[in-house]
C-alpha positions in Angstrom: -10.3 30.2 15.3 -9.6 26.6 14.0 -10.6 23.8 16.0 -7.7 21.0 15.7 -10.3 18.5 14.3 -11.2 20.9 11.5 -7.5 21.5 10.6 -6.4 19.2 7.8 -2.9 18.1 9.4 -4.7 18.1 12.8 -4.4 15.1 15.2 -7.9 13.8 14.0 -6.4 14.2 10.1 -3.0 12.1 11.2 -4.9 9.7 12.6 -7.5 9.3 9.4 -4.2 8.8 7.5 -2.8 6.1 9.9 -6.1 4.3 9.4 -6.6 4.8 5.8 -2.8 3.2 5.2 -3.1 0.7 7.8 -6.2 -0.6 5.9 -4.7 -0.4 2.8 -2.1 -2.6 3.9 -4.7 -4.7 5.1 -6.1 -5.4 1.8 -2.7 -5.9 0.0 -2.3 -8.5 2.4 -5.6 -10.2 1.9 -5.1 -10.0 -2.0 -2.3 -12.2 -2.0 -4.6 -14.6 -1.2 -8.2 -13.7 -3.3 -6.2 -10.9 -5.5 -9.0 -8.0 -5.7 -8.5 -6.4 -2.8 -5.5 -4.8 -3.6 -7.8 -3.1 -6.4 -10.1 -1.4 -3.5 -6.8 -0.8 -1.9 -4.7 1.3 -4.6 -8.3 3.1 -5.3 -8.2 4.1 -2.1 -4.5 5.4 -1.9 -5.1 7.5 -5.0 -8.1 8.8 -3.7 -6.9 10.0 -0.3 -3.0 10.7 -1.6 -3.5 14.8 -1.8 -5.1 14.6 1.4 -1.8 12.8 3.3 0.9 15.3 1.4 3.0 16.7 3.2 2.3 15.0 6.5 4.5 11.5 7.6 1.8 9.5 5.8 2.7 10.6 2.3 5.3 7.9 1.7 3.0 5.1 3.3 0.8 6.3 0.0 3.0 6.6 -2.7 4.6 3.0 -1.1 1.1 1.1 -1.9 0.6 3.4 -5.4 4.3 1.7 -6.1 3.7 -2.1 -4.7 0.0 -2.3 -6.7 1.7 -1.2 -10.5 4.9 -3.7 -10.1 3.1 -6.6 -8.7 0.5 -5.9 -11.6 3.5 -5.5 -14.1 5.3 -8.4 -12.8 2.3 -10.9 -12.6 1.5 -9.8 -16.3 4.7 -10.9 -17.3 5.5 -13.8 -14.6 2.5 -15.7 -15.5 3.1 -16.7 -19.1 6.4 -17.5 -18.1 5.3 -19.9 -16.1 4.7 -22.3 -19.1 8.4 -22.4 -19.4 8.7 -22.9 -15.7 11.0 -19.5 -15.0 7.9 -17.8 -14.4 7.2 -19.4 -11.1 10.3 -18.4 -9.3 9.5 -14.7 -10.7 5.9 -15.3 -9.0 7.4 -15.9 -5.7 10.0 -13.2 -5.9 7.0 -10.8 -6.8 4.9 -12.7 -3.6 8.0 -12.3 -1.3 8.8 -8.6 -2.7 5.0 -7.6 -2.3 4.9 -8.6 1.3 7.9 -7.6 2.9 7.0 -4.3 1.3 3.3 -4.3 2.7 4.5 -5.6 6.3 7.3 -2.9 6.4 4.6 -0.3 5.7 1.9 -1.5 7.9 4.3 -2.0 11.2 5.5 1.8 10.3 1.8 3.0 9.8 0.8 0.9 13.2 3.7 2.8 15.0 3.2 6.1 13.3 6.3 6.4 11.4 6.6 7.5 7.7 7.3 4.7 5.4 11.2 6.0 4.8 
C-alpha cells in the first residue's frame, strides 16, 4: 500500500510544488531589484518541472521558464537601445510585463490555483 506522502501527486507533493513556485516567484521579484536571483529561480523551475507535470502546478512552471527567457531576450536588446533613448521605455515595459506576470503567478500559487 502507498502512503499519501510517498505518492508523487500526494498532498505532501502539491504542497512541495506550491512552495517550490511560490519561491520562485519570490526570487523573480527580488531580481528586479539585484537581477541574479531570477537565475537560482529558472534553475530551480527546470529542475523540479517533470516533477509538477501533470498536477495544477505545471503552468506555474512553464510561466517562470517563459518570464526568465523574454526578460533575458528583451534586456539584451532594451539595453543598447537605451543609448538612443527608446530603449528605456522598452526597459519598463519589460519591468511592468515581468511583474504583473510574477504577481499573477505567485497570488495563484499562494491560493493554489494553476497559473491559467
Amino acid at each position: 500500500m502507498i502512503d499519501a506522502s510517498e505518492n508523487p501527486t500526494g498532498p505532501n507533493a502539491l504542497e512541495s510544488a506550491r512552495t517550490t513556485s511560490i519561491i520562485v516567484y519570490l526570487l523573480y521579484i527580488a531580481a528586479l531589484v539585484n537581477g541574479l536571483t531570477a537565475i537560482i529561480g529558472v534553475v530551480l523551475a527546470y529542475v523540479k518541472r517533470d516533477d509538477v507535470r501533470g498536477t495544477i502546478y505545471e503552468g506555474h512552471f512553464s510561466n517562470a521558464i517563459e518570464v526568465f527567457w523574454v526578460f533575458l531576450v528583451g534586456m539584451i536588446v532594451a539595453v543598447p537601445l537605451c543609448f538612443i533613448l527608446i530603449g528605456i521605455p522598452l526597459v519598463i515595459l519589460i519591468y511592468v510585463w515581468v511583474l504583473f506576470r510574477t504577481i499573477k503567478g505567485l497570488v495563484r500559487a499562494i491560493d493554489g490555483k494553476p497559473y491559467a
